[in-house]
N, C-alpha and C positions, 0 to 999 in steps of 0.2 A: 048303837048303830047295828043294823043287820047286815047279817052276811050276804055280798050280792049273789046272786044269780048267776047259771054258766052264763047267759045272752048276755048280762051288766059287764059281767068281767070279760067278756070276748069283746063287748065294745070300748069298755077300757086297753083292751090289748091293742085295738086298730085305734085308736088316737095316743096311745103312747107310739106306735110306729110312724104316724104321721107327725108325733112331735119328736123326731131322734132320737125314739128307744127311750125317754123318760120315762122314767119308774119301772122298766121291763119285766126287771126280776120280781118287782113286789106284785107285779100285774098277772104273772105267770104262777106266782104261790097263789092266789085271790082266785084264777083258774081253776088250782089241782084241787083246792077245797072245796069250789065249787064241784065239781066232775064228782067227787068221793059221794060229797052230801045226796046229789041227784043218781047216782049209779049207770055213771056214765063212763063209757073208758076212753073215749079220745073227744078230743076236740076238734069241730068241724068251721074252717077258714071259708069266706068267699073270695079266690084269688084275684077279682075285680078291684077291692078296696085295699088290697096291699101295695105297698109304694113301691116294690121293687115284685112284680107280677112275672115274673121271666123264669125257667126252671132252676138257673140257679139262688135267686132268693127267697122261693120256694125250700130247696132243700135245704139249704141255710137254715132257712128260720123253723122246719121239721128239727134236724139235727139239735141247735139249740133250745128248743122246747123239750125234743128228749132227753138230754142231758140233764134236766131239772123237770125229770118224771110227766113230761104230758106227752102224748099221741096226739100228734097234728095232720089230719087230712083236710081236703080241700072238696069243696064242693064242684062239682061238672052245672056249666049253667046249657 
């Protein structure tokens, strides 16, 4: 199996968020190795497709992604 993509594992990140955070942790490792491989230093969210789109599950889910090593910013549409 290959290792996905930042784009695979960012959209594995927005459908474990629409399914109640299943798999979160293993979807946020599958992230930080993608980000390393491609030499990328943060991860970029569209805040349209997150379930809770409000500033505080924003900074929520910031916080918790830094806590297990990723930079989460969010896109301006």
């Amino acid at each position: 199996m290959s290792e996905p993509t930042v784009a695979q594992a960012t959209e594995s990140i927005y459908a474990s968020l629409k399914a109640d955070n299943a798999d979160i942790d293993a979807h946020i490792a599958a992230l930080k190795a993608a980000l390393a491989r491609e030499g990328i230093k943060e991860a970029v969210f569209d805040p349209a497709r997150l379930v809770q789109n409000n500033r505080a599950g924003r900074k929520l889910m910031q916080a918790y992604f830094r806590q297990r090593g990723v930079t989460v910013t969010f896109s301006s549409q």
